[in-house]
C-alpha positions in Angstrom: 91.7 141.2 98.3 93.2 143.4 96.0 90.6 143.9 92.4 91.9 144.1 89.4 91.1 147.5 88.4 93.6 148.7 91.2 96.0 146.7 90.1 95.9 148.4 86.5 96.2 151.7 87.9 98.9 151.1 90.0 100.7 149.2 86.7 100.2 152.5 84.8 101.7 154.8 87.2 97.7 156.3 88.2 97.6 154.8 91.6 100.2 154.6 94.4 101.1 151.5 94.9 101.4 149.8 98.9 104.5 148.4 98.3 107.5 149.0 96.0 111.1 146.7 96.4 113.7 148.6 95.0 117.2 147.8 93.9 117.3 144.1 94.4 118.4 141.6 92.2 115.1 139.7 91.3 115.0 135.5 90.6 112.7 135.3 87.6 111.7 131.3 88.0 109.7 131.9 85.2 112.7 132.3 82.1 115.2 131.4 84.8 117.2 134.3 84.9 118.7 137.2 87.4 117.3 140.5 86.8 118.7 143.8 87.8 117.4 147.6 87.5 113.7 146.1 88.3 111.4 146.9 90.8 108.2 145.7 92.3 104.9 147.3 93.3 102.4 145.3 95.3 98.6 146.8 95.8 96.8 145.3 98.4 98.1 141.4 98.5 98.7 141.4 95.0 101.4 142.0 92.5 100.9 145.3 89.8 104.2 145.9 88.4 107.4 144.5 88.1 110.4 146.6 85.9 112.3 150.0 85.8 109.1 152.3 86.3 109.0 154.1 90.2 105.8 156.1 89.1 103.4 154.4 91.2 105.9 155.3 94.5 103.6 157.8 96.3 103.5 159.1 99.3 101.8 156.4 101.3 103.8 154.0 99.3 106.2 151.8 101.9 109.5 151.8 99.7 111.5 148.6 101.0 115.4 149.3 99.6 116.6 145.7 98.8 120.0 146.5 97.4 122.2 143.9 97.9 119.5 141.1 98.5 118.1 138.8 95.8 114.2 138.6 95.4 112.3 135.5 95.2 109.1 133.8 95.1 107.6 132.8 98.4 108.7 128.9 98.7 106.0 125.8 98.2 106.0 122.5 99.8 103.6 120.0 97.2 104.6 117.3 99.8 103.6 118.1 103.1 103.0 116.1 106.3 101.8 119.1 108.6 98.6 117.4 110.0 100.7 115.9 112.7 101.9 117.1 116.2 101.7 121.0 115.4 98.7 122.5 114.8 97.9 124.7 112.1 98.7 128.1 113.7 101.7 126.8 114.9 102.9 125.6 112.1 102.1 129.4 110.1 103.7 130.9 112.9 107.2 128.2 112.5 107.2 127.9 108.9 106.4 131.8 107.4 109.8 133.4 109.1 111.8 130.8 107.3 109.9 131.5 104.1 107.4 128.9 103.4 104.4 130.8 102.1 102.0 127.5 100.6 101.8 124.4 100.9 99.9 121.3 100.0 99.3 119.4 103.4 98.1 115.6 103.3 95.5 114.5 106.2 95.6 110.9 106.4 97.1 111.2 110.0 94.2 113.4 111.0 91.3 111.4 109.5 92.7 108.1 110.9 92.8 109.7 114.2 89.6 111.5 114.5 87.4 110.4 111.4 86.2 112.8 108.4 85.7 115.8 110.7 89.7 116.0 110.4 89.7 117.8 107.1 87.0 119.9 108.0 89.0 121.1 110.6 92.0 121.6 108.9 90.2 123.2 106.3 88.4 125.4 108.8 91.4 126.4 111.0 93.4 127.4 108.2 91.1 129.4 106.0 91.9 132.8 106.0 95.6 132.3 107.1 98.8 134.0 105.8 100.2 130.4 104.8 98.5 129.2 102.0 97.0 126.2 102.8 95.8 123.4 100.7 95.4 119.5 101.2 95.2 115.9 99.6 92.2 113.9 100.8 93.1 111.1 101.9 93.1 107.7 99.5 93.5 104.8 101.8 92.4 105.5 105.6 93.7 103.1 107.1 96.0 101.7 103.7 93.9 97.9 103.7 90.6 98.4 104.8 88.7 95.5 106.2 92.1 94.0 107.4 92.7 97.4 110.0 89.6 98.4 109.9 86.1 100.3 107.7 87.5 103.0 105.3 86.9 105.9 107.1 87.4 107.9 104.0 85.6 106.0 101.4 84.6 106.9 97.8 81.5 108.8 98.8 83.8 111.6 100.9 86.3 111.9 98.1 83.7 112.9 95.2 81.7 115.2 97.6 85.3 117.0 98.9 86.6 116.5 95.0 85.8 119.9 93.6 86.5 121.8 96.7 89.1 125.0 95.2 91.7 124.1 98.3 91.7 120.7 97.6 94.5 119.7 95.2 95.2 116.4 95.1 94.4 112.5 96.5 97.2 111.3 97.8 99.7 109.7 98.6 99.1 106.2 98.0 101.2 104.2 99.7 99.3 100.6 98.8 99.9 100.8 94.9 99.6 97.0 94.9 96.2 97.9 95.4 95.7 99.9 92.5 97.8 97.9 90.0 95.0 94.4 91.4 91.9 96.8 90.0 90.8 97.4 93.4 87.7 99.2 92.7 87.3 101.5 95.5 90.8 103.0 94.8 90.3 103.1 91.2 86.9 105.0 92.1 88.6 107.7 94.0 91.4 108.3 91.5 88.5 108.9 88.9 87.1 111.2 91.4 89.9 113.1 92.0 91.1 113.2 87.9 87.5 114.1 86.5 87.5 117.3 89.0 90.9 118.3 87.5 92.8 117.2 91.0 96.4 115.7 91.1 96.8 111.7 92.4 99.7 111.6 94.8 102.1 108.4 94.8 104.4 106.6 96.9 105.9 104.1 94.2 108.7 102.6 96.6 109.9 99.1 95.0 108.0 99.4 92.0 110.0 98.4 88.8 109.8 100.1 85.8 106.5 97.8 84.0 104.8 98.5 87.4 105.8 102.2 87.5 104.0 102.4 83.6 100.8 100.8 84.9 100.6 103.6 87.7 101.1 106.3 85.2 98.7 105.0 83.4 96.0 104.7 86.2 96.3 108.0 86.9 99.3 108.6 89.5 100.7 111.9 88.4 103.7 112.3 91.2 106.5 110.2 93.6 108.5 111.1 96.2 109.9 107.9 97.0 112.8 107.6 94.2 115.8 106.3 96.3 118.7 106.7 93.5 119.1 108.5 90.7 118.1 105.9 88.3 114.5 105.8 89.6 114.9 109.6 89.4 115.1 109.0 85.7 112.5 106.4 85.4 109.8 108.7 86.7 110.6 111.7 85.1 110.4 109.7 81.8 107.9 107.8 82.4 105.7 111.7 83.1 105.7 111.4 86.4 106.8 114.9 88.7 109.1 114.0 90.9 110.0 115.4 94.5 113.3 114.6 95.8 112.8 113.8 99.6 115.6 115.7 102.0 113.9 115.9 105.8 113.2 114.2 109.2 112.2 111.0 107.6 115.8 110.6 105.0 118.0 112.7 103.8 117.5 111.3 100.0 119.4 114.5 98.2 123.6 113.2 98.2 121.7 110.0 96.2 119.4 111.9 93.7 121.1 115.3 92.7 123.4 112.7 90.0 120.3 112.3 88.4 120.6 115.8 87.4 124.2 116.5 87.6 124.7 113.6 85.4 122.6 115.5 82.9 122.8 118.6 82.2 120.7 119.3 79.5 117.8 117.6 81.5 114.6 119.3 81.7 114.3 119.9 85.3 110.6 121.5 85.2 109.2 117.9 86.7 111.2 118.2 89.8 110.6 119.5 93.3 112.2 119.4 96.6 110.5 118.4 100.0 111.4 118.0 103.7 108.5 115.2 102.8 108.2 115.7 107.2 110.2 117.9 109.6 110.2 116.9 112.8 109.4 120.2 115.5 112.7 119.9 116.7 114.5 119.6 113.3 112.2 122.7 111.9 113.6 124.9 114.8 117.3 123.5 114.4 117.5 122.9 110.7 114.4 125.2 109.1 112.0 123.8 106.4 112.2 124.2 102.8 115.3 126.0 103.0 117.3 123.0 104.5 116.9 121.1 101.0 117.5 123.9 99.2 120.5 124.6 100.9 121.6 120.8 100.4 120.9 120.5 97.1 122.8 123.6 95.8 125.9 122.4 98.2 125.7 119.2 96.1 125.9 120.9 92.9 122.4 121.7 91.4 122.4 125.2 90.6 120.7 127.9 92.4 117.9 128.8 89.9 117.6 124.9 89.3 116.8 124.3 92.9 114.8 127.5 94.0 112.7 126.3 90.8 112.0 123.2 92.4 110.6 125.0 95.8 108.3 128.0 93.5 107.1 126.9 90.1 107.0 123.7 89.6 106.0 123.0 92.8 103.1 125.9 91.5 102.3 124.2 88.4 102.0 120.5 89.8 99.5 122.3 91.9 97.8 124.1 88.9 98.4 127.2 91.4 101.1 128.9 88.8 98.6 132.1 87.9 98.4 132.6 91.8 101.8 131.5 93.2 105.3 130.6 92.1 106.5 133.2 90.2 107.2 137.5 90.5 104.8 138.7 87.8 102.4 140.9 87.8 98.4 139.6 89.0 100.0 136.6 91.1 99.8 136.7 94.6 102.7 139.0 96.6 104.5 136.6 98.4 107.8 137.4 98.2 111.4 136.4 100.0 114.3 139.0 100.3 117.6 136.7 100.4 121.0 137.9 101.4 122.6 135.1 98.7 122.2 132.6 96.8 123.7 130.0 98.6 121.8 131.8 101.9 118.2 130.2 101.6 116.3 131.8 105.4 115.5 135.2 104.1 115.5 138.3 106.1 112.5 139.5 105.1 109.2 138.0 104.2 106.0 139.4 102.3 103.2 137.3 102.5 99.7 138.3 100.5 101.3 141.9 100.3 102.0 142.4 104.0 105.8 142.3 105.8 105.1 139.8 108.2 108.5 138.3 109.5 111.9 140.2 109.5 115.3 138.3 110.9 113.3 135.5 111.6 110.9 136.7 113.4 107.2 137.3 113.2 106.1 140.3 112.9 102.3 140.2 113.0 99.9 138.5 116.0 99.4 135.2 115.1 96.5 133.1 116.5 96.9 131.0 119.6 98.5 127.5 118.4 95.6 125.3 120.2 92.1 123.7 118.5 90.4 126.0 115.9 86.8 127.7 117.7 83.8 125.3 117.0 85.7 121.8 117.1 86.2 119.3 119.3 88.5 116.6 117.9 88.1 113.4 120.3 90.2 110.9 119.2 88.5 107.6 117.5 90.5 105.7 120.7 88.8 107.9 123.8 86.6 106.6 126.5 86.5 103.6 128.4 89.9 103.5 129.5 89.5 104.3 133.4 90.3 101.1 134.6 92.4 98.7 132.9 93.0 95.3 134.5 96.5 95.2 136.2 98.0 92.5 133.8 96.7 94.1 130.3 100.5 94.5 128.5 102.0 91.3 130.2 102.1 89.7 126.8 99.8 86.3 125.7 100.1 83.9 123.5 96.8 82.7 122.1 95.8 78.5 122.4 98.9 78.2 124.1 99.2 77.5 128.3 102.2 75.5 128.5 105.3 74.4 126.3 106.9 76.4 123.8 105.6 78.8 121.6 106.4 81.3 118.5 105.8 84.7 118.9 106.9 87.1 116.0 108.9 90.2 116.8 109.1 93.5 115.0 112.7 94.4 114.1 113.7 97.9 113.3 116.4 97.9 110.9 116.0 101.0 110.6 114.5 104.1 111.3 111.7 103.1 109.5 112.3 100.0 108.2 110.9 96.9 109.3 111.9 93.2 109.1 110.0 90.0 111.2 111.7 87.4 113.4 110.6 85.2 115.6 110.6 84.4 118.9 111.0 80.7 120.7 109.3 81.3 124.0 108.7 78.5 126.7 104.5 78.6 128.4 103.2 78.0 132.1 100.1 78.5 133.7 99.1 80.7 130.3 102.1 82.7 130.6 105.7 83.3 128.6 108.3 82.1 131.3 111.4 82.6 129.5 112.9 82.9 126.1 111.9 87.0 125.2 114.7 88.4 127.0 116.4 91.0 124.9 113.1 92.1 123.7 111.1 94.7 124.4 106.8 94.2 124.8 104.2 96.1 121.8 101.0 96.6 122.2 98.3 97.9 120.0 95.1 98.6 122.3 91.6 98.7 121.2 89.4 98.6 124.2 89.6 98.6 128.2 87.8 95.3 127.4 89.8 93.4 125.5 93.2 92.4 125.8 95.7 94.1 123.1 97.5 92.3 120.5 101.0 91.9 121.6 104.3 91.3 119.7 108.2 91.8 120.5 109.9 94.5 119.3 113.9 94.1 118.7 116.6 97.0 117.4 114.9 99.8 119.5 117.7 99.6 121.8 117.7 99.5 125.8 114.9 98.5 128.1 113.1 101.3 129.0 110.1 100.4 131.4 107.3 101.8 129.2 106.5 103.9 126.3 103.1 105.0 125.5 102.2 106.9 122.1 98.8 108.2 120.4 100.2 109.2 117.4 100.7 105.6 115.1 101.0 107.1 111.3 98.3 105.7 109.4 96.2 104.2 112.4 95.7 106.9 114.4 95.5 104.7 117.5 97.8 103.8 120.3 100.9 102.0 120.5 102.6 100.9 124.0 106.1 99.8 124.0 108.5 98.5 126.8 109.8 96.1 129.2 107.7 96.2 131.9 103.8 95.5 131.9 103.6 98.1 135.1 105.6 100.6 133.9 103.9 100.2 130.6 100.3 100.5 131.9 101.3 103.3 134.1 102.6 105.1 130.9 99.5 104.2 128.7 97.0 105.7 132.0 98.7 108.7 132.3 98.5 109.5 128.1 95.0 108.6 128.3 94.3 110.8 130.8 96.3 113.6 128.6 94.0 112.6 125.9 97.3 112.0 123.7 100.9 112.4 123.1 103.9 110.5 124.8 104.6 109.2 127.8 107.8 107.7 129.2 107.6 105.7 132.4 110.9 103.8 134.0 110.4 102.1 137.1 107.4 103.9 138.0 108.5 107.7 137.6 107.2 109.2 134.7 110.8 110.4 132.7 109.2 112.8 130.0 106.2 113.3 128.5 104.2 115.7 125.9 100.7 116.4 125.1 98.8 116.4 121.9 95.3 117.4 122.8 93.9 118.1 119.7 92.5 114.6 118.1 95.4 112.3 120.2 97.4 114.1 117.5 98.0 117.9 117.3 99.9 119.8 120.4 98.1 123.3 121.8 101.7 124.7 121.6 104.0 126.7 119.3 107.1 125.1 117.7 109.7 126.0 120.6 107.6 124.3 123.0 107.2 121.1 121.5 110.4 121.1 120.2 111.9 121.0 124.0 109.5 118.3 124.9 110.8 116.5 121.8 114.2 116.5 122.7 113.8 116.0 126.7 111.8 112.7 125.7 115.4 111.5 123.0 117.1 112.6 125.9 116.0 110.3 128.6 115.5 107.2 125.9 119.0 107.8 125.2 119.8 107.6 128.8 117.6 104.2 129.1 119.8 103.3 126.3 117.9 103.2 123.0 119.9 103.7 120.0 117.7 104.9 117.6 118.3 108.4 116.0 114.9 109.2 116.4 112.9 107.0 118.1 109.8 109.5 118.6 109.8 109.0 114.8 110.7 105.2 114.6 107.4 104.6 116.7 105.7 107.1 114.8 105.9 104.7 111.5 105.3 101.5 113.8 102.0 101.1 112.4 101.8 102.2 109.1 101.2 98.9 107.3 102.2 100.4 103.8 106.1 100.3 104.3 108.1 97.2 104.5 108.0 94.5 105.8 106.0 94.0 109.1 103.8 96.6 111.6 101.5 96.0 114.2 97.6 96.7 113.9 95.1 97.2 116.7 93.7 93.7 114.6 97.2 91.8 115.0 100.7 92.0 113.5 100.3 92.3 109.6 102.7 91.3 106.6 103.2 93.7 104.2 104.0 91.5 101.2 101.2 89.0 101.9 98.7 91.6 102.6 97.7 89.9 105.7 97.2 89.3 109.0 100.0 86.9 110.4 99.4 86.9 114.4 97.5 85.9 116.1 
C-alpha cells in the first residue's frame, strides 16, 4: 500500500518512482481525450504523476517504453455473474491477462447453493487479490420466498453486510413485481442498502415506462435488461445507469448502440457495457470485457465512448471513481497498454502497480483455483442420496391411476426463454402409458425420500438418456433431465457422488461429465480446464441431437423463476405471471 507522502515525493521529482510509462498515447476517460508527450510514474500500487516531467526516473525506476501503444484504465465489469462454475482464483488468473482489473460480482447463485456462508467465502477468498473484487448481496434468495422456499438471505443479513467497504450494491432484482406490490421485506432491504450509501441493482425486463418511474422511485438505481434502443432511452431518462448486455447470455449490442448513434449529443456518462455472464468456454474463445468493447466500437460507438463505459462510469456507479477508473494521480495503478483502438486485449497489464500479465499471459504465481483455506462449502442438496429407489425419475401424475391426464411441459423457446404447454397423457396401474413421446422427462429433487416433482420438457432437442445438473441459477439445487428414468438416475448418482457439476448418461455409459466441488457450484480448475469439459459435454449433446446453442446454459436458467414464463422448482412447476405454483 503505497502512503501518500511517497506519493508527493515521487510527484515532485524527490523520490524515484517504481514505475514510469513513457511515450504512449494515454486515454484520459476523465475529459475524454488522447494525450500525447505524457508520462506516468507509479509508487508502490499507486499512481504519483502523470505529464511531461521524467525527474522521478531513477535508477531503480523500471522505465516501460510504450511508444506506439495507447494507455488505458484497467477495465470494470459493474455487472458480473462470477460466482458460478469458476472459482475466484480462476477467474483472476482468466480475466487479469485480458484486462479486467475490478469488478462487482453478484452472489445469488452462491447463497442459494450453500446458504449465507457463500459471501463470506467469496469475500474471504478474494480479499487481498490482484482483481479487485466487490459484490451485491443478494435481494431475493430464492426470487419468491415461501413459494421455493425460506429466504435464505433475509433483511437481517443485508443490514448487518450493508456497510461492509466491498459491498457495493443489492442486486439485481429480478421479481420487481414484488417491489412495485409494497412487499415489505424487499422494500426493507433496499432501505438497507440506500441508507449505507449502497447501489440497488435492477432487472426491469417488461416493465413499461409508469412501472419503470415507480422503480426509480423506490430506489432502483441501474438495468441491464433494456432489449432496444427505446428502453435504452427510457432508463437513461428516467436516471437510471444503464448497462448494455453483450455476452454468453445475448448478444444485446447490434439492438442498443442506435440508442446512441441515433444521438449524438447524448450524454453517455449513464452507460456501461457488460458480458452480464461469460461462459468458461466463451471467456477463453471470445475474452471478457473486451468482446463488448470490441462490438460496440465495430457498430459505431466511438472508441472513448465505449472504453468510458468499461472505466469510469462503470467507476462512478460504483462510487469507486477516486480509486479506479481513470489515469490520475492517487488512484489506484491499474493500467492497460493497447496496441489500437479498435484492438481491446492489451499486451501488457499493470495491476495495483505491478506487471502482472504480458501477451496474454500471466506473469505472477497465482493461487491454486480450488476452495479458499478454512471453508467447506457443502451444498444445501448433500446427504442422503445413497440409495434412491429404482423408479424415482419415471415420471407421476398425482390423484391420477388410470385414464387420461394433463401434465404441463416446459418449452424452451429459446435459450432462456420459457413458454408452458401441456401434455394429454393416457394412465394404468399409476403410470403414464402413452401420449409424452417427443418429450423429454424434468425433475427437480429434494430428498432420497420423496419423489421429485416431474414435468416434460420440449425444444431441447434429441433424446438423450439422462442429464443431471447441480447448478439451477437461482435455486441452487438439482435439476435431472432426459428420456430415460435409468439412464437419468444413473446420471443424478454419479453427480452426487461428484458432489456437483454435470453429468451425461446415454444408454448407460456415462458420455461427458464435469465437476464443481465447491458448494455443487464452483470447479477446483483453471479456465482451460473447464472450458474443455464445457465443450466435450455440447459436443456429445449435439451428437444425441439437441439443438440448443447452449444447452449447459439453457438448463442453467431452468429454474430461475424470475424470467418468463414457466420454470420448475424443487416445490412444483411455477408460473411466472401468476406468481404461483401450477403443478402439482
Amino acid at each position: 500500500m503505497s502512503d501518500r507522502k511517497a506519493l508527493l515525493q515521487v510527484a515532485l521529482g524527490q523520490r524515484p518512482a517504481d514505475i514510469y510509462i513513457s511515450g504512449g498515447r494515454l486515454v484520459n476517460v476523465w475529459t475524454a481525450e488522447v494525450l500525447t508527450g505524457v508520462g506516468v510514474a507509479v509508487a508502490g500500487d499507486r499512481i504519483a504523476y502523470v505529464g511531461p516531467d521524467t525527474g522521478m526516473i531513477g535508477q531503480e525506476t523500471t522505465v516501460i517504453d510504450a511508444t506506439g501503444s495507447y494507455l488505458v484504465p484497467g477495465y470494470i465489469d459493474a455487472h458480473a455473474h462470477v460466482d458460478t462454475f469458476l472459482s475466484p482464483a480462476a477467474i483472476q488468473a482468466a480475466l487479469l491477462p485480458l484486462g479486467t482489473t475490478t469488478l462487482l460480482s453478484y452472489t445469488d447463485d452462491i447463497c442459494s447453493a450453500v446458504g449465507p456462508l457463500g459471501l463470506e467465502y467469496m469475500l474471504t477468498a478474494t480479499e487481498g487479490m490482484g482483481l479487485g473484487f466487490y459484490f451485491a448481496l443478494p435481494p431475493a434468495c430464492p426470487s419468491f420466498p415461501g413459494v421455493e422456499g425460506p429466504d435464505l438471505f433475509p433483511v437481517e443479513l443485508v443490514t448487518r453486510w450493508a456497510g461492509h467497504p466491498r459491498i457495493r450494491s443489492l442486486g439485481e432484482i429480478p421479481p420487481w413485481g414484488r417491489i412495485l406490490a409494497g412487499d415489505r421485506e424487499m422494500l426493507a432491504k433496499m432501505q438497507a442498502m440506500t441508507g449505507a450509501g449502497k447501489r440497488v441493482d435492477g432487472h426491469t425486463t417488461g416493465a413499461r415506462y409508469g412501472q419503470l418511474n415507480a422503480l426509480a422511485a423506490s430506489g432502483v438505481s441501474s438495468c441491464h435488461e433494456a432489449l432496444r434502443a427505446s428502453e435504452v432511452l427510457e432508463r437513461i431518462r428516467l436516471g437510471l445507469y444503464v448497462m448494455l448486455r453483450h455476452g454468453s447470455v445475448r448478444q444485446d449490442l447490434p439492438d442498443l448502440a442506435p440508442a446512441l448513434l441515433a444521438n449524438p449529443g447524448l450524454d453517455t456518462s449513464a452507460v456501461m457495457l457488460t458480458p452480464d455472464f461469460m461462459s468458461p468456454d466463451d471467456i477463453a474463445d471470445r475474452g471478457y470485457l473486451n468482446y463488448p468493447l470490441e462490438e460496440a466500437v465495430r457498430l459505431g460507438i466511438p472508441p472513448l465512448a465505449a472504453l468510458r463505459m468499461v472505466t469510469v462510469n462503470a467507476a462512478r456507479y460504483l462510487r469507486l471513481e477516486e480509486e479506479v477508473g481513470v489515469i490520475a494521480p492517487g488512484r489506484r495503478a491499474d493500467i492497460l497498454l493497447l496496441p489500437s483502438l479498435t484492438e481491446f486485449r492489451p499486451w501488457l497489464v499493470i495491476v495495483g502497480g505491478q506487471i502482472v500479465a504480458r501477451d496474454g499471459e500471466m506473469l505472477l504465481p497465482q493461487p491454486e483455483a480450488g476452495m479458499a483455506p478454512g471453508f467447506s462449502l457443502v451444498p444445501l442438496w448433500q446427504g442422503g442420496w445413497t440409495s434412491i429407489p429404482e423408479d424415482y425419475f419415471v415420471p407421476r401424475v398425482a390423484g391420477v391411476n388410470n385414464g387420461p391426464a394433463s401434465v404441463p411441459a416446459i418449452h424452451l423457446r429459446s435459450k432462456t426463454i420459457t413458454t408452458s404447454r401441456t401434455v394429454e397423457v393416457l394412465m394404468r396401474d399409476g403410470l403414464i402409458r402413452a401420449g409424452c413421446e417427443g418429450y423429454l422427462i424434468l425433475a427437480a429433487p429434494t430428498a432420497p425420500e420423496r419423489y421429485p416433482v416431474t414435468c416434460f420438457l420440449s425444444g431441447f432437442g434429441g433424446q438423450v438418456g439422462g442429464v443431471a445438473a447441480s447448478y439451477g441459477v437461482g435455486s441452487g439445487k438439482l435439476l435431472v433431465l432426459g428420456a430415460s428414468p435409468q439412464d437419468m438416475r444413473q446420471a443424478f448418482l454419479r453427480l452426487v457422488e461428484m458432489g456437483g457439476g454435470m453429468v451425461i448418461v446415454h444408454d448407460g455409459e456415462v458420455r461427458a461429465e464435469f465437476v464443481l466441488p465447491i458448494g455443487g457450484i464452483q470447479a477446483a480448475v483453471g479456465l482451460s480446464d473447464l472450458a474443455a469439459s464445457f465443450q466435450q459435454a455440447k459436443r456429445v449433446l449435439a451428437e444425441l441431437g439437441c439443438r440448443l446453442q447452449d444447452p449447459i446454459f439453457s438448463i442453467h436458467f431452468l429454474s430461475l423463476t424470475a424470467m418468463p414464463f414457466i420454470r420448475i422448482t424443487p416445490y412444483g412447476v411455477f408460473d411466472i405471471r401468476k406468481q404461483s405454483i401450477i403443478y402439482p
